[in-house]
C-alpha positions as CSV (number, residue, x, y, z in Angstrom):
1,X,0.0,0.0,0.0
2,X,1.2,3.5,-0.8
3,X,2.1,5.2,2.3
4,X,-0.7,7.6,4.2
5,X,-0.2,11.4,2.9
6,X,0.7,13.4,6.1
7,X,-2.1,15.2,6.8
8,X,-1.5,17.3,10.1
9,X,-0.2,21.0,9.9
10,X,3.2,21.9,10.2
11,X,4.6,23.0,13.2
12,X,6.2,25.9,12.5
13,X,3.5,27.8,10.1
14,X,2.5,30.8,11.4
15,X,-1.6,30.9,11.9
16,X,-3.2,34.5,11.5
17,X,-6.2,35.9,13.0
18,X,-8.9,38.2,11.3
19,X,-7.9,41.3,12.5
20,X,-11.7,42.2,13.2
21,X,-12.3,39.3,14.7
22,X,-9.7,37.8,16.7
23,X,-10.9,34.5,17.7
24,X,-11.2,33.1,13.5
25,X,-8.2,31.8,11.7
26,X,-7.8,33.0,8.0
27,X,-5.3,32.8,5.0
28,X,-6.6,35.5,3.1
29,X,-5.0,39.1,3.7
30,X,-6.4,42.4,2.6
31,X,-5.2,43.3,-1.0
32,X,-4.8,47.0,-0.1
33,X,-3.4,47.2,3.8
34,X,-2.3,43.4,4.0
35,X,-4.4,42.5,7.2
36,X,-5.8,39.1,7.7
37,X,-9.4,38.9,6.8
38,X,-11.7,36.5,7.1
39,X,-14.7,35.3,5.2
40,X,-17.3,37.7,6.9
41,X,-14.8,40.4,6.4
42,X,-13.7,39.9,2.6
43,X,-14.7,42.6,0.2
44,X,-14.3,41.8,-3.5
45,X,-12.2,44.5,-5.1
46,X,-10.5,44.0,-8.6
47,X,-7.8,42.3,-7.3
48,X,-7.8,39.5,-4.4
49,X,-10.4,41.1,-1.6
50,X,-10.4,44.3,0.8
51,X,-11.5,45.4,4.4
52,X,-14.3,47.3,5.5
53,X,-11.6,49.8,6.6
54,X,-10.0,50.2,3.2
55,X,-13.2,50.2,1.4
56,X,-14.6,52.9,4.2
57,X,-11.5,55.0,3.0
58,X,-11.7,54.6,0.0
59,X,-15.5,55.5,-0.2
60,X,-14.8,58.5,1.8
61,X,-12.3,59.7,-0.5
62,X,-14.1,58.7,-4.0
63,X,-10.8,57.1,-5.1
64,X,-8.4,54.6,-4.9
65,X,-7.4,54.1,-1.5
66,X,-3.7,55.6,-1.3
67,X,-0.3,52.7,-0.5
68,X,2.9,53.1,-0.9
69,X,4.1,49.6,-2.8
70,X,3.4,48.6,-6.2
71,X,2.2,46.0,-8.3
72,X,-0.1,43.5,-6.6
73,X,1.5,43.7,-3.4
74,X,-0.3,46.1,-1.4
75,X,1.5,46.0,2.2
76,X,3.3,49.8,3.9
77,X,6.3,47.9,4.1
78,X,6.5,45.8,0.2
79,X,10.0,46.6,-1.7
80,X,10.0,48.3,-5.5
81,X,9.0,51.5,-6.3
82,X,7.4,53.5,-4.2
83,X,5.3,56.8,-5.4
84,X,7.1,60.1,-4.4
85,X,10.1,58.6,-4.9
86,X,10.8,60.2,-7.8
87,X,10.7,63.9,-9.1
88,X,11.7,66.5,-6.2
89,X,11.6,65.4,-2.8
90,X,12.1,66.7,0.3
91,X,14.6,64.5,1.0
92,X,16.2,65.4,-2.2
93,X,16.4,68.6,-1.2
94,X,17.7,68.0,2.6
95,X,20.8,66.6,0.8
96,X,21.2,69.0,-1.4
97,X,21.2,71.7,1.6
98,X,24.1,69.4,3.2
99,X,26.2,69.0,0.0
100,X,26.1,73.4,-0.8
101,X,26.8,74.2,2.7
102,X,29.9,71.4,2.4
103,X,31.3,72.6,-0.3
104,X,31.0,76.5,0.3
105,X,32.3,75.1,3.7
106,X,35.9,74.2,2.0
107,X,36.2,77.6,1.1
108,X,39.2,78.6,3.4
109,X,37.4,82.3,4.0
110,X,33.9,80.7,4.0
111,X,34.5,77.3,6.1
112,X,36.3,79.1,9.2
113,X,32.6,81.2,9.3
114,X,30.3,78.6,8.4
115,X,31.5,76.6,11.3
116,X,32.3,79.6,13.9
117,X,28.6,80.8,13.2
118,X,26.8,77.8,12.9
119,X,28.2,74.9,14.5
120,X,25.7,74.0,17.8
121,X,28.1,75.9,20.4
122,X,26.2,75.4,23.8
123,X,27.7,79.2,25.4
124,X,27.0,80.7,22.1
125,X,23.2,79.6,22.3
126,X,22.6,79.8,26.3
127,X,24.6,82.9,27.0
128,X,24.9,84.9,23.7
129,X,20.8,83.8,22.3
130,X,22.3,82.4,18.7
131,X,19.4,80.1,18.4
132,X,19.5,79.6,14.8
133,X,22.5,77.3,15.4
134,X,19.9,74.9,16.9
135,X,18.9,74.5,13.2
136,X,22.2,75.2,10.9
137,X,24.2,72.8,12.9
138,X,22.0,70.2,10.9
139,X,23.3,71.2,8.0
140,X,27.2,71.4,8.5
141,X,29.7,68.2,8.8
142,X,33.5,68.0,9.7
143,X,34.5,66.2,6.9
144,X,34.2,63.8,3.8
145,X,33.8,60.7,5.4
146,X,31.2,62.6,8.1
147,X,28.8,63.8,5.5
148,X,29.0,60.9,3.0
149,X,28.0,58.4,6.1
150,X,25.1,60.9,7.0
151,X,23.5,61.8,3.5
152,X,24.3,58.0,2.3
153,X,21.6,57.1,5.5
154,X,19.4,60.2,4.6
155,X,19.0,58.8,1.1
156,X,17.9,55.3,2.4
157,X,15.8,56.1,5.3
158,X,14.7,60.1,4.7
159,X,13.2,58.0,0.6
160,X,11.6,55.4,2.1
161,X,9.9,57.1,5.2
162,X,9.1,60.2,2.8
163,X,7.1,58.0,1.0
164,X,5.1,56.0,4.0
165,X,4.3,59.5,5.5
166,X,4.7,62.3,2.8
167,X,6.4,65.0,2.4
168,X,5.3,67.9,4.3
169,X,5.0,65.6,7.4
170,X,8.5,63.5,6.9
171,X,10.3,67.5,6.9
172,X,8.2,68.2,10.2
173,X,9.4,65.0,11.7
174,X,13.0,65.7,10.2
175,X,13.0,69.3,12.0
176,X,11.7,68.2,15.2
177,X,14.0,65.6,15.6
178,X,16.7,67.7,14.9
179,X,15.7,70.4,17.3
180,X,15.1,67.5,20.2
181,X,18.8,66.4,19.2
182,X,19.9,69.6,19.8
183,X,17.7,70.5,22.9
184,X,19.9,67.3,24.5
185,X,23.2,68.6,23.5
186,X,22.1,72.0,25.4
187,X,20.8,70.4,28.3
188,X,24.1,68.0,28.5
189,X,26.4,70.6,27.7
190,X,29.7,69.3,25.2
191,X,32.0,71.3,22.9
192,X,30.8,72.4,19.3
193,X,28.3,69.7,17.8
194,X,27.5,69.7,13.9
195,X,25.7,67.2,11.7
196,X,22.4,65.7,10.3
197,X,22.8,62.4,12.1
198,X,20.7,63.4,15.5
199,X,18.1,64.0,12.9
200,X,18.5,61.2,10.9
201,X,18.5,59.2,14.1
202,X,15.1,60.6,14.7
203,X,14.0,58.7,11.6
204,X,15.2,55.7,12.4
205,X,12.5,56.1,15.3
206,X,9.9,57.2,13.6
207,X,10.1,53.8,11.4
208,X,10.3,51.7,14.8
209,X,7.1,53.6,16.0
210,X,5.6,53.1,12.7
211,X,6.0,49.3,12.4
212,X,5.2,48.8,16.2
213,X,2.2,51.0,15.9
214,X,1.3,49.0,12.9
215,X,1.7,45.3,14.1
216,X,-2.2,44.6,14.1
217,X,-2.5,45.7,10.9
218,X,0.1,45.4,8.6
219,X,1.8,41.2,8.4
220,X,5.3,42.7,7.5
221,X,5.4,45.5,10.2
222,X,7.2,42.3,12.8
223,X,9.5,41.5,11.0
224,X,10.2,45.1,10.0
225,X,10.4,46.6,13.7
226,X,12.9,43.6,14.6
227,X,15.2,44.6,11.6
228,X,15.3,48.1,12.5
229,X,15.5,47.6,16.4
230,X,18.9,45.9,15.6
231,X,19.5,48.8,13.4
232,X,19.3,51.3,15.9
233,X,21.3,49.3,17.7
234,X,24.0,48.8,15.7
235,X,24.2,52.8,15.3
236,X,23.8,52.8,19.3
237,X,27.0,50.9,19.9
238,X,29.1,52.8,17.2
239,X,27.6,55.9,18.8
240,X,29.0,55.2,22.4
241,X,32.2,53.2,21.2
242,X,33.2,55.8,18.8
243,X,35.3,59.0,19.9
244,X,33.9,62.3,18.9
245,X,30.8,61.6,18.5
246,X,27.4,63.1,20.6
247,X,25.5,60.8,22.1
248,X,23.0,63.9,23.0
249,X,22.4,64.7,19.6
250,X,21.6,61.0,18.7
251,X,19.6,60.0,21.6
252,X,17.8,63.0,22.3
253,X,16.9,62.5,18.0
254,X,16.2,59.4,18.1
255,X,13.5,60.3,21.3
256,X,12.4,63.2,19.1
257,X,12.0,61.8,16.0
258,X,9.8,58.5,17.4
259,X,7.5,60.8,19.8
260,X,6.7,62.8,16.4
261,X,5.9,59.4,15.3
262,X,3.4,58.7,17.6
263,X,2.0,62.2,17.8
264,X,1.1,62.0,14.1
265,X,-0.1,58.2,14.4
266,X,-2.6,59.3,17.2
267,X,-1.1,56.7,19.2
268,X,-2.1,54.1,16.5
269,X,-5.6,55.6,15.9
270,X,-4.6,57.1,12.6
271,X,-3.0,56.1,9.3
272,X,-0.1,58.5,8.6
273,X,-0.4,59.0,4.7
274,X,-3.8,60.2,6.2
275,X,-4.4,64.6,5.6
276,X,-2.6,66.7,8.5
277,X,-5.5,67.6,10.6
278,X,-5.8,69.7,13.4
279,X,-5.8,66.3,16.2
280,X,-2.7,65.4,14.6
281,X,-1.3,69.0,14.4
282,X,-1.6,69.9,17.8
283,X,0.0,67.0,19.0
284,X,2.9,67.8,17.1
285,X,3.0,71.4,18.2
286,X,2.9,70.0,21.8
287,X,6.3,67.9,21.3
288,X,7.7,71.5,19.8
289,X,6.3,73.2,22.9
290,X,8.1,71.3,25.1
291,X,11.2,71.3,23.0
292,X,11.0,75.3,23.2
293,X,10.1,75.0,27.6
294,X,13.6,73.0,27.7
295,X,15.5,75.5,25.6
296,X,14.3,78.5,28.2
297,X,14.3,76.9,31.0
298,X,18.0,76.2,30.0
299,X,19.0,79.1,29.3
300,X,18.0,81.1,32.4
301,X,19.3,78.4,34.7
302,X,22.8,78.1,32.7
303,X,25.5,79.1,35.0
């Protein structure tokens, strides 16, 4: 006799729940958002089935619901091209910014100024009230190797985030990152501080909060938030192992850049590629509020 066809289910396959209703077991995913669905919750659309959600939006809208893969694969996380990417961005333009100042910056008579007026210098904020070098201190490296590491992550992360959150938002989140980098560096006082990379760190956790934020609804956003948890990491180690480098400015982005995050997410209760509204707004004004309290508060209690 031929020998019985094994008929029980693998061990290690991963069983996924409606996301609607938790206690039903389903294979079918939403074509649009990529959350598990099942039969009560399947929507035909042209291609494979959608959620009430994404149907909801897209009813609301009178269009095609908005994602940022292509093709068939209609997950926030899918690889290929992804819309926005191309044409001007602000991301595009960020490294732009970096590159001019660079290279006005080896000048001889230019690069002494660029860096003596706009390098973050902690007396020169607290005691003399230069605050734009909170900002232009974003802009300026210390070298070759500095800003090709910096702009070479900008182009990675600042594209792909750009294009999850758009554009208007991703420079807000850029900003305040920055600023919260800085706002650390004045709080722990060091010597001069320049470069992107506190707010570059502050992408790095806006994409953690995104894929955590996103776990319930999204089947790559796991294995996404693990991959960039080790990431941040990585950069963590390098930051404290390396000589010359400010930790402030990294942490203090990195804390910046993910409570953005979660100010424009609602918490979780809102898609970010969703309009800038006034819920989200002021909850982003509040993290630049409190950015600005620490700034004072700084400067009339440095001694």
């Amino acid at each position: 006799m031929p020998p019985d066809f094994e008929t029980k289910m693998p061990q290690d396959i991963q069983v996924r729940y409606c996301y609607r209703h938790p206690d039903r077991e389903t294979g079918v995913s939403c074509s649009n958002c990529g959350r598990p669905i099942c039969h009560e919750c399947m929507i035909p659309a042209p291609v494979g089935f959608r959620c009430p959600e994404c149907v909801k939006e897209q009813n609301a809208h009178n269009s095609r619901a908005k994602v940022v893969t292509r093709g068939q694969i209609r997950s926030r996380w899918g690889a290929g091209s992804i819309p926005g990417s191309s044409g001007i961005t602000a991301t595009k333009v960020l490294i732009a910014i970096n590159v001019a100042v660079f290279l006005l910056g080896l000048s001889p008579y230019l690069g002494l100024r660029i860096d003596y007026y706009g390098a973050l210098s902690v007396p020169s904020v607290l005691v003399e009230h230069q605050y734009w070098r909170i900002f232009t201190a974003l802009f300026i490296h210390a070298g070759i190797f500095h800003i090709l590491l910096n702009m070479w992550a900008l182009w990675i992360v600042g594209s792909f985030l750009e294009a999850a959150i758009g554009r208007g938002k991703f420079l807000i989140l850029y900003l305040l990152a920055g600023f919260a980098g800085s706002v650390l560096v004045l709080l722990v006082p060091s010597g001069p501080v320049v470069g992107a990379s506190g707010a570059i760190f502050g992408l790095f956790g806006a994409l953690a909060v995104h894929a955590f934020l996103n776990q319930g609804r999204d089947f790559q956003s796991s294995a996404f938030l693990r991959q960039i948890l080790i990431i941040i990491a990585i950069n963590l180690v390098f930051t404290f192992a390396w000589g010359g480098i400010s930790w402030q400015a990294h942490i203090g982005g990195l804390v910046g850049g993910a409570a953005t995050m979660f100010a424009m997410m609602l918490g979780g209760r809102k898609d970010p590629r969703r309009p800038f509204e006034l819920a989200d707004a002021l909850a982003v004004a509040a993290i630049a509020f409190v950015l600005l309290v620490l700034t004072a508060w700084q400067v009339f209690t440095y001694v």
